[in-house]
C-alpha positions in Angstrom: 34.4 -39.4 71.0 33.5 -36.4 69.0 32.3 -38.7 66.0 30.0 -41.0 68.7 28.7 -37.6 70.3 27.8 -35.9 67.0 25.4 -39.5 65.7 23.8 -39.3 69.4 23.1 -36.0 68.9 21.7 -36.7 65.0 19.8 -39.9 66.6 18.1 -38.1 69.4 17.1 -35.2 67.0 15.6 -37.6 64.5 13.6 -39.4 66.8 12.2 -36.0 68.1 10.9 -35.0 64.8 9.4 -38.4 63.7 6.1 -39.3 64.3 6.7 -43.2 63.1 10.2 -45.0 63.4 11.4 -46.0 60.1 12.1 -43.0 57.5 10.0 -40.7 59.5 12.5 -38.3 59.7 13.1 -38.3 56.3 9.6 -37.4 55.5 9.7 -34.8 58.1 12.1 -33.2 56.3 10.5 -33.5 52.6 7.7 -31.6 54.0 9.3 -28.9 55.2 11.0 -28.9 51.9 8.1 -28.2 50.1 7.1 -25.4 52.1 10.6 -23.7 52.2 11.2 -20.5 50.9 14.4 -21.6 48.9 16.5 -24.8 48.7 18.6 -25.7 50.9 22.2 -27.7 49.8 25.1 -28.5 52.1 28.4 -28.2 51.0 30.6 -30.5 52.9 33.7 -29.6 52.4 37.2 -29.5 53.1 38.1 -25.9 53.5 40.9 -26.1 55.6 43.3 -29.1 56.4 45.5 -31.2 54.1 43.0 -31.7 51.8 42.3 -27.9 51.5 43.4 -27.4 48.1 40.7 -29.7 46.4 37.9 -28.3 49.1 38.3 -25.1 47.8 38.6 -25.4 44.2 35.0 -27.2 45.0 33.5 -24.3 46.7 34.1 -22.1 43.9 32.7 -24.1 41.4 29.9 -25.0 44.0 29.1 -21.0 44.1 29.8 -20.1 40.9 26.8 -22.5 39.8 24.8 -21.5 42.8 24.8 -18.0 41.4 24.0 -18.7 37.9 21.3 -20.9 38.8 19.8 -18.3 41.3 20.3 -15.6 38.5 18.5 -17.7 36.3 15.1 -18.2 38.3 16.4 -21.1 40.8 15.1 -24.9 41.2 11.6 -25.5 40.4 10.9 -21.3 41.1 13.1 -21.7 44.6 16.2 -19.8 44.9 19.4 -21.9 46.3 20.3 -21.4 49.9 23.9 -23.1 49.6 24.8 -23.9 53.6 28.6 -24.3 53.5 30.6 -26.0 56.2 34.5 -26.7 56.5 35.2 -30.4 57.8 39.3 -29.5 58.2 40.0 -32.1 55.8 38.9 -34.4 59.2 37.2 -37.4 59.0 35.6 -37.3 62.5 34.5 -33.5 61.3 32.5 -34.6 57.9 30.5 -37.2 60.0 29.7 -34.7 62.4 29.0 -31.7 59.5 26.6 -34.6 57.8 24.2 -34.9 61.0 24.5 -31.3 61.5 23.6 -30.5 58.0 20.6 -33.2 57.9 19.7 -32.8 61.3 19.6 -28.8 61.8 20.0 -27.4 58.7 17.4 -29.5 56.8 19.2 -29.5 53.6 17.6 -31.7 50.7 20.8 -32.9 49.6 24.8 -32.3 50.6 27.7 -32.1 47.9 30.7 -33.1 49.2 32.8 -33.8 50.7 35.8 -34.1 48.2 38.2 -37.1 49.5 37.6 -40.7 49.8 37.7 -40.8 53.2 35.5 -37.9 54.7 32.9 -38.9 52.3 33.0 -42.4 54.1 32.7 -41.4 56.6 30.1 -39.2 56.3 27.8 -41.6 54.2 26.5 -43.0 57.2 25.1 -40.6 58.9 23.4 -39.0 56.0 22.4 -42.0 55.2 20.9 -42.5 58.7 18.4 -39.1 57.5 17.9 -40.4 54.2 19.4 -36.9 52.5 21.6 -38.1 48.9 25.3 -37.0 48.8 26.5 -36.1 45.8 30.8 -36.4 45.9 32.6 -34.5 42.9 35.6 -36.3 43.3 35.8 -38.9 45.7 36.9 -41.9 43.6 37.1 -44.9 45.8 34.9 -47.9 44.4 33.8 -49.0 47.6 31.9 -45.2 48.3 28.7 -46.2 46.1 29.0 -49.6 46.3 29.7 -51.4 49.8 29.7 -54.9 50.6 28.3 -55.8 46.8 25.8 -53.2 48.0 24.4 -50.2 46.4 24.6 -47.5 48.8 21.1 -45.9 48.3 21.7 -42.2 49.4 25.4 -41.8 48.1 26.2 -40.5 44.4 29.0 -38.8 42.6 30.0 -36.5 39.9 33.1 -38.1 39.2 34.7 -41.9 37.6 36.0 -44.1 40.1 39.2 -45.9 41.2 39.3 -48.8 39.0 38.4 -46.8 36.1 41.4 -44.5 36.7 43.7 -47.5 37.3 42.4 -49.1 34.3 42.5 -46.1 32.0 46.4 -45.5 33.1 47.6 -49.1 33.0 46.5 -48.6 29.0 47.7 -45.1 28.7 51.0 -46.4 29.8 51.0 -50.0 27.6 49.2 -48.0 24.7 50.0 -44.4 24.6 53.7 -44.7 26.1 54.4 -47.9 25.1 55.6 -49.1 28.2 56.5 -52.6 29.4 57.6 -52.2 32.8 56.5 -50.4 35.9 57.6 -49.4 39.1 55.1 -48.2 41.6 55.5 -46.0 44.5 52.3 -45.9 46.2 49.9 -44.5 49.2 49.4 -47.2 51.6 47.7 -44.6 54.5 44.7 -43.6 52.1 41.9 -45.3 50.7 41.9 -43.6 47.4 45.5 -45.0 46.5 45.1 -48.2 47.4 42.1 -48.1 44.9 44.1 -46.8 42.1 47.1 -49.2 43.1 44.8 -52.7 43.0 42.9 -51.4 39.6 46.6 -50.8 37.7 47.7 -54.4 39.0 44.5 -56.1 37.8 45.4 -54.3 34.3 48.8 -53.8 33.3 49.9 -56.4 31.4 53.5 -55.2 31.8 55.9 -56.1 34.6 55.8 -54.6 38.2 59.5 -54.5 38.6 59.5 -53.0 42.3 56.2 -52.1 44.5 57.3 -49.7 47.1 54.9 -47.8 49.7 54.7 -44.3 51.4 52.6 -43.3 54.0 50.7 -39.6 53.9 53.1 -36.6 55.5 56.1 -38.4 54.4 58.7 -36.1 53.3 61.8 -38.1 52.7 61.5 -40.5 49.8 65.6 -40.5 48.9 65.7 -44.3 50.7 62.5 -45.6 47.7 64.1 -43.9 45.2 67.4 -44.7 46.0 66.9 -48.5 45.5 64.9 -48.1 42.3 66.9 -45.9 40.4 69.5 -48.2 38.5 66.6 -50.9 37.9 65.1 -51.4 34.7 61.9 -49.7 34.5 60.0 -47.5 31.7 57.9 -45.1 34.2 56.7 -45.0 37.6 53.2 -45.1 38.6 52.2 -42.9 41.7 48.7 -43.2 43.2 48.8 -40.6 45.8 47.5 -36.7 46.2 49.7 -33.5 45.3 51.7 -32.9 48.5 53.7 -36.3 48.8 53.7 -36.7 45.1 55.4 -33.0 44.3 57.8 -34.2 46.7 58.5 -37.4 45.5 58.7 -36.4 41.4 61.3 -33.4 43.1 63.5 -35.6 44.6 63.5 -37.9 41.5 64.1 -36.1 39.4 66.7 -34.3 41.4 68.4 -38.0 41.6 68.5 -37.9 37.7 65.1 -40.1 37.8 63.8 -38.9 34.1 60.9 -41.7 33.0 57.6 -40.6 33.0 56.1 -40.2 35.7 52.0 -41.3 35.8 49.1 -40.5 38.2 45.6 -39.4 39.2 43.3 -36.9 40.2 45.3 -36.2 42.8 47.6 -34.7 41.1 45.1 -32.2 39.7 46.1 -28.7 41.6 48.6 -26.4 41.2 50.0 -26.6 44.8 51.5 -30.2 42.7 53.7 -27.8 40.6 54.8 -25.8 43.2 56.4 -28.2 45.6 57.5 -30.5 42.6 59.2 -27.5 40.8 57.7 -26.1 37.1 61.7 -27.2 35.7 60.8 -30.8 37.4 57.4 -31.4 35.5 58.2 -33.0 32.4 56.8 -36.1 31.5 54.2 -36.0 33.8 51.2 -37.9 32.9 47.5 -37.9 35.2 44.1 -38.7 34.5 41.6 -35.4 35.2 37.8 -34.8 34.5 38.3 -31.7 32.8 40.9 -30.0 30.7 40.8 -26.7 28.6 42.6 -28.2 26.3 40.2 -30.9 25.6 37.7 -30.5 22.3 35.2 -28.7 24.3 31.4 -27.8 23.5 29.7 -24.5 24.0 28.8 -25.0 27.3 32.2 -25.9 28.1 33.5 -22.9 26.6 30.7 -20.5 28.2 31.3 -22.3 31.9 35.4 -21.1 31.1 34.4 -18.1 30.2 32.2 -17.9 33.2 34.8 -19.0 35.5 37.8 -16.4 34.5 34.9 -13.5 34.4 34.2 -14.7 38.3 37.5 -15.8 39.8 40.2 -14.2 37.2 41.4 -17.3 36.5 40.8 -20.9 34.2 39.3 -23.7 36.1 40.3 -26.8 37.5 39.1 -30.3 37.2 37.8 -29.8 41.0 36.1 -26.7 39.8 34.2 -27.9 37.2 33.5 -31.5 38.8 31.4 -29.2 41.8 30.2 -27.1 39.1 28.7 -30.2 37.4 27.3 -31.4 40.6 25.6 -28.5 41.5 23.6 -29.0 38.4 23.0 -32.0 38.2 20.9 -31.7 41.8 19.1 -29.1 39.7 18.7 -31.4 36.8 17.3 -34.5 39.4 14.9 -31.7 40.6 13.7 -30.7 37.9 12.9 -34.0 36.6 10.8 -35.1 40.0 9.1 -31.6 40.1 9.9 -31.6 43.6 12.4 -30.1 46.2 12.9 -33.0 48.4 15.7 -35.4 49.3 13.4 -38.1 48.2 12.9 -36.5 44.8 16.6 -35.7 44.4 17.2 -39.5 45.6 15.3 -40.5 43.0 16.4 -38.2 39.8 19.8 -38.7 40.7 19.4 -42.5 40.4 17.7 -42.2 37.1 20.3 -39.2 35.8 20.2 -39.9 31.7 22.7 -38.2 29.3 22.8 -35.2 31.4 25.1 -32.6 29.4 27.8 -31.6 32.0 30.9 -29.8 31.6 33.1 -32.9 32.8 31.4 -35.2 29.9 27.8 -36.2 29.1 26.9 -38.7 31.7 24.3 -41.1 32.7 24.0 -42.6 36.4 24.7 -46.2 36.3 23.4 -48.9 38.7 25.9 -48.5 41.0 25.3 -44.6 40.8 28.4 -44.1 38.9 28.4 -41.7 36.2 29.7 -43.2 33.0 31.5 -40.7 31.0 34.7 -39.9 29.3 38.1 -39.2 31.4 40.8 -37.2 30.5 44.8 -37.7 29.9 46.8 -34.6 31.0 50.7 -34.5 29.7 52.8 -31.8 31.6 56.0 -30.2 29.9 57.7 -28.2 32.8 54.9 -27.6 34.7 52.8 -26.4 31.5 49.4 -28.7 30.0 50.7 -29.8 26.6 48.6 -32.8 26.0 45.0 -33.6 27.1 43.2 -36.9 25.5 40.0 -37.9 25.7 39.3 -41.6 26.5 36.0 -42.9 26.5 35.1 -45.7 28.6 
């Protein structure tokens, strides 16, 4: 009821401010754009909630950027007004906070928010206002492109499901050598089923067991139990940091020791802290980012940049929001305009735009093709990080 209440209240005030039906509110807002005093960009994120642990590594590299942009003269002479908002890590919420954000707040483009599902759910609505999101690290295939459909107004900063399942299902056959698999995957969240059906379509290997989990599980000794004593070179976990810390504990409490291989989502700390730093050997996930990584001088000055602000080295999330922050400046820039149309339009023509995750250009399917990242753990400590290009 909430969600239904929040796109009345977005309908009724986007028929108040058009003057046609049909885009009118759109170009209501582009010409207030022009006329603003600074520009305004919502961050939809998830700040609180299960999900909090990505949200907020976004935010600060959301801000960080902010600032440095703001220090540095702004967008097209316009300082950034960054208009943050918390969606609880609630779907229902991030539709609401994307008609609130197009609707009241005029902002010319949202970043945000950072999980598969909350940015599906609020595509539509910011969609309905015809205001671009730009998602650092929602990954699901099906978020840009629905239906065999480009989805016009949606973008993102980082590579997509089936290029993380396709990238591990090598790592494993290449880099490990691996011949069989087991998986234990996500069956309550879009972004693992993703990763699952991309590693299936690639490994060439066996999938000697395929068992399922649902999000806020806590118990996984019954999965484990029956795949222990099979045959089985390392298990592959699509899932986010808090069921996956508890499932590689209780593994490798059970004398489990194969490698272990995943996602993004394993990419915060909170992964080490429930798994155990003495349980994170052999650990093996894709990121965007890694210090470790040959890294340009931008990459090294953003670092630099990052411990000077926070007191601490950045994330994957960090720099993915970081990125994204800039490249709404960069698609600015380019159109010599502040408006969601403009950004719309330089986002969708993005070309080899220097980023601290990877030079990228925006495909057809607004997809940013750029290079991923391999990330080995050795007790809880980055001891690996390869770059693979796609």
């Amino acid at each position: 009821m909430k969600k239904i209440m929040g796109m009345l209240m977005g309908a009724t005030l986007l028929l108040s401010a058009c003057g046609t039906p049909g885009g009118g509110a759109a170009q209501s807002n582009n010409k207030a754009d022009k006329d603003a005093e600074t520009v305004k960009i919502g961050l939809n994120m998830e700040l609180s909630g299960a999900a909090a642990g990505y949200g907020n590594q976004e935010k600060e590299g959301a801000e960080l950027a902010v600032k440095e942009i703001n220090e540095a003269g702004g967008i097209n002479g316009k300082k950034i007004d960054l208009v943050i908002k918390d969606n609880k890590s609630d779907t229902a919420e991030a539709a609401t906070i994307a008609t609130s954000l197009t609707t009241s707040d005029n902002v010319v483009g949202i970043i945000g928010p950072a999980t598969s599902g909350a940015t599906k759910a609020a595509s539509p609505n910011a969609t309905k206002a015809q205001v671009p999101i730009i998602t650092p690290s929602a990954t699901d295939d099906s978020i840009t492109v629905a239906n065999d459909k480009v989805q016009e107004y949606i973008f993102r900063t980082c590579f997509q499901d089936s290029f993380q399942g396709v990238i591990l299902a090598n790592y494993a056959t290449d880099n490990l050598k691996a011949k069989k698999a087991v998986i234990i995957g996500d069956v309550s969240s879009d972004y693992a089923k993703g990763l699952t059906k991309a590693f299936k379509d690639t490994f060439k290997g066996d999938i000697v067991a395929d068992e399922k989990f649902n999000a806020k599980d806590k118990d996984f000794k019954a999965i484990l139990t029956k795949i222990k004593d099979k045959d089985f070179d390392f298990i592959y976990l699509p899932g986010y940091y808090e069921e996956a810390g508890l499932i590689i504990k209780q593994a490798r409490e059970m004398g489990i020791e194969q490698p272990i291989i995943g996602a993004d989502g394993f990419s915060d700390s909170k992964l080490i802290d429930i798994a155990g730093a003495e349980n994170m050997s052999n650990i093996y996930y894709t990121a965007h980012f890694s210090e470790k990584a040959p890294a340009s001088d931008k990459v090294k000055t953003f670092i630099d940049a990052f411990k000077e602000e926070y007191g601490k080295a950045p994330s994957s999330f960090n720099a993915l929001t970081y990125d994204s922050v800039y490249m709404i400046k960069a698609a600015l820039e380019a159109e010599k305009e502040n408006t969601s149309e403009a950004l719309t339009k330089g986002l969708a023509t993005l070309k080899d735009f220097d980023g601290v995750t990877g030079t990228m250009t925006m495909d057809e399917d607004h997809n940013p093709k750029k290079p991923a990242v391999v990330i080995g753990l050795e007790k809880g400590e980055e001891n690996t990080a390869e770059v693979v290009n796609p």
